[in-house]
NULUM-833934 format. One line per field, with one value per residue (C-alpha): residue number from 1; residue in three letters; x, y, z. Coordinates in nm, 2 decimals, m for minus. Layout:
N
i	[NUM,...]
aa	[ALA,...]
x	[X,...]
y	[Y,...]
z	[Z,...]
This chain:
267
i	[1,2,3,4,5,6,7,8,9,10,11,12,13,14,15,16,17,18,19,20,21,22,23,24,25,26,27,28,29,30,31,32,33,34,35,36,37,38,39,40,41,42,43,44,45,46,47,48,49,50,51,52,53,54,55,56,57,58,59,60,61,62,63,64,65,66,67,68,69,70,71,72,73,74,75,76,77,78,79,80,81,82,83,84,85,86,87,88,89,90,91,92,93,94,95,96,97,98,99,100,101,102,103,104,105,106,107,108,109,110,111,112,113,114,115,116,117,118,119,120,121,122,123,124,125,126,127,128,129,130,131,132,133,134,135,136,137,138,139,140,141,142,143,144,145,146,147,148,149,150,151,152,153,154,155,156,157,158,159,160,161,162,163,164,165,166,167,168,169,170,171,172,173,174,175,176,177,178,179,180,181,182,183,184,185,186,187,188,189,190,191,192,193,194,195,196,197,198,199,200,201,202,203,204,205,206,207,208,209,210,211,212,213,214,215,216,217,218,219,220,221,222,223,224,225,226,227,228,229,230,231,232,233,234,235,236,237,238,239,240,241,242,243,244,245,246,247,248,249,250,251,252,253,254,255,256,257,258,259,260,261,262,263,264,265,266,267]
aa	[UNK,UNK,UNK,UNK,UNK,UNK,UNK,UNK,UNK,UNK,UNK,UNK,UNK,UNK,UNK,UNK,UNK,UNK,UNK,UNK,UNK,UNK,UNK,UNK,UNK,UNK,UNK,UNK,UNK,UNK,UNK,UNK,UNK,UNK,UNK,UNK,UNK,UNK,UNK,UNK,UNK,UNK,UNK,UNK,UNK,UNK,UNK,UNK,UNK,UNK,UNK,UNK,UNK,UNK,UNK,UNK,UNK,UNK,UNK,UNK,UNK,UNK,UNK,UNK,UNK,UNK,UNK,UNK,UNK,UNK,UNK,UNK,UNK,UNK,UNK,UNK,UNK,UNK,UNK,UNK,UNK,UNK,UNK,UNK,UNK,UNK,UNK,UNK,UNK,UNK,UNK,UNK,UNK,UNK,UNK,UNK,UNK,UNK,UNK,UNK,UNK,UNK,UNK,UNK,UNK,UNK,UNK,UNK,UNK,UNK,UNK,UNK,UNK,UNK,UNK,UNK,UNK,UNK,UNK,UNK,UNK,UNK,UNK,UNK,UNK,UNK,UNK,UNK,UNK,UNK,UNK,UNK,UNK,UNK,UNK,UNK,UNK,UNK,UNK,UNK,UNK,UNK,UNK,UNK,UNK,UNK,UNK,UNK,UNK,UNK,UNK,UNK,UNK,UNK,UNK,UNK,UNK,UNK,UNK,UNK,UNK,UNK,UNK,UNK,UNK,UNK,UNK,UNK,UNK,UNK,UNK,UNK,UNK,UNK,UNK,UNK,UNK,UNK,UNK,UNK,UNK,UNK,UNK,UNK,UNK,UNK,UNK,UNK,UNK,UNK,UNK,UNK,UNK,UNK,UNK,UNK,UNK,UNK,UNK,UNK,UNK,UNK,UNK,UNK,UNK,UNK,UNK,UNK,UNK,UNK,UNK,UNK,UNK,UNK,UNK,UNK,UNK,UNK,UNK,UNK,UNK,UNK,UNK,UNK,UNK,UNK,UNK,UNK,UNK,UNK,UNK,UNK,UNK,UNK,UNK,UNK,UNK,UNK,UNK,UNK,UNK,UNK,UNK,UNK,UNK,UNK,UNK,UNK,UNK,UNK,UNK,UNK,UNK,UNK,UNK,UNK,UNK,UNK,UNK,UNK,UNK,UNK,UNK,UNK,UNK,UNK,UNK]
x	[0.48,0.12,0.14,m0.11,m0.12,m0.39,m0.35,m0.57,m0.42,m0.10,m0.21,m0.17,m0.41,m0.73,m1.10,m1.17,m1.47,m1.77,m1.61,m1.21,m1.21,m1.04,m1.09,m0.89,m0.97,m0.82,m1.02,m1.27,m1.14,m1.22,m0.99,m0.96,m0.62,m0.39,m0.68,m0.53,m0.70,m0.98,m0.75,m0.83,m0.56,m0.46,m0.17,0.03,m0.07,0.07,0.43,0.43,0.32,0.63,0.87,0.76,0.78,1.17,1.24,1.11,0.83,0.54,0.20,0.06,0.36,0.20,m0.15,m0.15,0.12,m0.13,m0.45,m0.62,m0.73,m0.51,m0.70,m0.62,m0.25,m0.18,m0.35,m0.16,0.16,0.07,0.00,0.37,0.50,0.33,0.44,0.85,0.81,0.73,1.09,1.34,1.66,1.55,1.85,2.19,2.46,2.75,2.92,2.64,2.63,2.33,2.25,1.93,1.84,1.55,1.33,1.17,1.19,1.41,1.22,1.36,1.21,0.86,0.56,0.38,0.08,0.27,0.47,0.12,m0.04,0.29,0.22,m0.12,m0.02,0.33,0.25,0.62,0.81,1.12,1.39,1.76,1.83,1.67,1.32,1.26,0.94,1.07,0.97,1.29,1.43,1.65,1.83,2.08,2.33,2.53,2.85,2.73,2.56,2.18,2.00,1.73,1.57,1.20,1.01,1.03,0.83,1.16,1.50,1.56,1.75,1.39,1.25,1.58,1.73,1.43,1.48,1.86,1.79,1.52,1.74,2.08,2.20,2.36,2.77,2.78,2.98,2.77,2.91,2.79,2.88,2.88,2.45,2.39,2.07,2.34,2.53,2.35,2.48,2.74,2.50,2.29,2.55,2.73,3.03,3.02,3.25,3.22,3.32,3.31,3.16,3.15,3.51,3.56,3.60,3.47,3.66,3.86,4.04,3.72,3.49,3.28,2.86,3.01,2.79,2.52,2.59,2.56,2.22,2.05,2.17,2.06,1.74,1.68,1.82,1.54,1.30,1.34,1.36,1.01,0.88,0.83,0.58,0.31,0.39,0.11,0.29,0.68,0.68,0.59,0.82,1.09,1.04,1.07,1.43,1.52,1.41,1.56,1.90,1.91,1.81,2.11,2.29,1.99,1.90,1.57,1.40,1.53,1.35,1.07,1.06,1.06,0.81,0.60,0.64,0.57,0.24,0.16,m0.06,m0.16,m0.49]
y	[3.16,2.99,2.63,2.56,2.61,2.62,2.35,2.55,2.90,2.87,3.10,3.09,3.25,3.07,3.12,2.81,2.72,2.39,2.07,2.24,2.27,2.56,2.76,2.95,3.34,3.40,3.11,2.99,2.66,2.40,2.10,1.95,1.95,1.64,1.47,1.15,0.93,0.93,0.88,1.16,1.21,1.54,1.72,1.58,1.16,1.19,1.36,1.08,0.84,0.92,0.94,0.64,0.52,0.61,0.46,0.07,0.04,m0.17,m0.10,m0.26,m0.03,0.27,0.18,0.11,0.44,0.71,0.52,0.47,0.19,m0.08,m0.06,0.32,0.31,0.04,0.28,0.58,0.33,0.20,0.54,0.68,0.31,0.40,0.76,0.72,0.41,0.65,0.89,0.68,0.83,0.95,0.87,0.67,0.86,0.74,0.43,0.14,m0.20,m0.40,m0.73,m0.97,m1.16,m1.34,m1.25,m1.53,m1.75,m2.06,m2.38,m2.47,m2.17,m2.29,m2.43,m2.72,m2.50,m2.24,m2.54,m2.64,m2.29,m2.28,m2.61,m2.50,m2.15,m2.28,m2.66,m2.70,m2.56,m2.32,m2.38,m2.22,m2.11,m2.14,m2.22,m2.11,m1.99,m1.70,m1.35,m1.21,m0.89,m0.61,m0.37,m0.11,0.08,0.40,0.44,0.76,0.63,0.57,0.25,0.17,m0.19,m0.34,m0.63,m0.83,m1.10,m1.33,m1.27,m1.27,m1.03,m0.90,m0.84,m0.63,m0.46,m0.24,m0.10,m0.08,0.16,0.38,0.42,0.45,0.66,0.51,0.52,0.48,0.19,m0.08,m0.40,m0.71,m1.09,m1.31,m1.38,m1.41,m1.19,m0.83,m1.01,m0.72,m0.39,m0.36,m0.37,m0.09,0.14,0.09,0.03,m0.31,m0.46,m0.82,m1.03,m1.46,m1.50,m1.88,m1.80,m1.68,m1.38,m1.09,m0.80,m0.70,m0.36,m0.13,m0.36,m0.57,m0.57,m0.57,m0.25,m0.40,m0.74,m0.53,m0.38,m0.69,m0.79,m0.48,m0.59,m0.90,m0.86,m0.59,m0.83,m1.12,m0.89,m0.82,m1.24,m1.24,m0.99,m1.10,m1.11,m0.86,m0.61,m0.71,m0.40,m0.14,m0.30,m0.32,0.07,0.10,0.04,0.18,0.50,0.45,0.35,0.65,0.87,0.72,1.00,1.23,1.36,1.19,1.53,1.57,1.24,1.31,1.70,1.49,1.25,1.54,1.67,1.39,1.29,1.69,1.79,2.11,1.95]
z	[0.64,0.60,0.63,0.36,m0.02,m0.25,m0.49,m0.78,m0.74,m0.52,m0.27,0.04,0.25,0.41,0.57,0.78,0.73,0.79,0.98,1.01,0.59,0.50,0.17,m0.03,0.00,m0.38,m0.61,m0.32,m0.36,m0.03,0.13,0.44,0.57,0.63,0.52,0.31,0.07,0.37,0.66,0.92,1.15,1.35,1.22,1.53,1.46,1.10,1.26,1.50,1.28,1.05,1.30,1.45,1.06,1.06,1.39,1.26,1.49,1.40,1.34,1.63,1.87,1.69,1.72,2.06,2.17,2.00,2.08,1.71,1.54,1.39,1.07,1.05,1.17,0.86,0.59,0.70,0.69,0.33,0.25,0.35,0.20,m0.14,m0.18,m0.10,m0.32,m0.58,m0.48,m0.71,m0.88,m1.28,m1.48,m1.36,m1.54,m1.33,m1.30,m1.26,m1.11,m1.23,m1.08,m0.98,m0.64,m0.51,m0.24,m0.01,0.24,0.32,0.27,0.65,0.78,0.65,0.80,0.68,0.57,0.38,0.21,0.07,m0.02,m0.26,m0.40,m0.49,m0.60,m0.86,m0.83,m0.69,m0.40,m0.40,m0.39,m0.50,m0.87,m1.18,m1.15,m0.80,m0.70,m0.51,m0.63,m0.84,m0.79,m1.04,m0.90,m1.03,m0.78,m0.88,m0.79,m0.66,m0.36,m0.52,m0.59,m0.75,m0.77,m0.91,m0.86,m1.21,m1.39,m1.46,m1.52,m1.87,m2.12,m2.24,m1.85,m1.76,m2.06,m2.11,m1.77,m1.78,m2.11,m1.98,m1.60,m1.73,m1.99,m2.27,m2.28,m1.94,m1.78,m1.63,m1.46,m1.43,m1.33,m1.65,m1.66,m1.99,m1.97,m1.99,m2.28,m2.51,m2.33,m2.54,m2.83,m2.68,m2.61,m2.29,m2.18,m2.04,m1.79,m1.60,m1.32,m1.33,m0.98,m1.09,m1.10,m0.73,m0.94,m0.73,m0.84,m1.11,m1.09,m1.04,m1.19,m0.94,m0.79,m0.43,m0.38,m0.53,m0.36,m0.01,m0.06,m0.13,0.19,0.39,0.23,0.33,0.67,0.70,0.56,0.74,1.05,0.98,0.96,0.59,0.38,0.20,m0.17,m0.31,m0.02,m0.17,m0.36,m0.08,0.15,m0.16,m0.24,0.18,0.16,m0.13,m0.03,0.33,0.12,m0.08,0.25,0.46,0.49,0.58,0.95,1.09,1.09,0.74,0.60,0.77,0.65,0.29,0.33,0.46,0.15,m0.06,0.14,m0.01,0.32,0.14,0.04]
């Protein structure tokens, strides 16, 4: 099998030619292979680079075990960050749990100088609840095993019903706690079911947002592993775990076979 394909004729059979390009021997059409939004690394960096991905190392560990520049080994990282942010579930047509969190650090855990950059930025600090200045989050898990979850501008009915109808088909059963942003689902066709977690209501039969509940901690475990993320990068790390939530259950050769195939080396 060749290990290229022509992205004008679907051919696959090559001259190389000038500086490693290749071109296509059917339509003439010329690409440089595993050549990346500029980044030029050998066939072997980007595998290791990805593997290294999978395993959790950092930039800086990558950089300094394949010998390239910092600068480099981050845009090949933001690169892979950007494309599996990209790999979300279409529809939800199972069972759904839908639920919001914040995402952000502790006012403990933060120094005097980032204390005043978010003075300057909100005019107030954060703190817990309504009218925090942490970033808020959406998320909605399928019973299924799939999550998907988006960075939002606030948490009202008109920020997350939207998304609820275009990711979930309608007549499907969707729980909730008692937030009186989902009070419309039944309205838009779903079958909706709720839990009083002011209650110490957590479940009730089979309706609860423990799986829901579970991811956002996996998420900010992961996060705070890292020593925060810079807000204007929230959404690549964000899209990081999703994807590596919905991948679980694949082999490491197997996630990086896919992500292979999302960065589409074939030109």
């Amino acid at each position: 099998m060749k290990r290229y394909t022509c992205k004008k004729c679907s051919k696959k059979e090559f001259y190389t030619v000038r500086r490693s390009k290749k071109r296509c021997k059917n339509c003439g059409y010329e690409f440089t292979p595993w050549l990346i939004e500029g980044i030029r690394l050998k066939r072997r960096e980007w595998k290791n680079i990805i593997e290294w991905f999978l395993l959790e190392r950092s930039g800086v560990w990558i950089a300094e075990r394949l010998g390239l520049g910092k600068n480099q080994t981050y845009q090949a990282l933001e690169r892979i960050r950007k494309v599996i942010t990209k790999d979300v579930p279409e529809v939800f047509t199972d069972t759904v749990e839908v639920d919001e969190t914040y995402l952000g650090g502790q006012k403990k855990n933060k120094n005097k100088k980032q204390l005043r950059k978010e003075r300057e930025l909100f005019g107030k600090e954060s703190k817990r609840g309504f009218g925090t200045t942490k970033q808020p989050v959406f998320g909605i898990l399928c019973r299924s095993g799939k999550v998907f979850a988006r960075l939002v501008e606030d948490t009202k009915a008109k920020d997350l019903i939207p998304i609820i109808t275009k990711k979930v088909r309608a007549g499907t059963k969707v729980c909730s706690d008692t937030y009186n942003s989902y009070t419309g689902l039944a309205a838009k066709g779903y079958v909706h079911r709720t839990v009083e977690h002011k209650e110490k209501e957590y479940v009730k039969g089979k309706n609860h947002i423990n799986g829901l509940e579970g991811f956002w901690g996996y998420l900010k475990r992961k996060l705070a592993a890292k020593g925060g993320v810079r807000r204007k990068y929230l959404y690549l790390f964000l899209g990081e775990y999703v994807w590596r939530y919905n991948n679980r259950d694949l082999t490491l050769e197997e996630q990086k076979k896919k992500i292979i195939e999302l960065l589409k080396f074939s030109g």
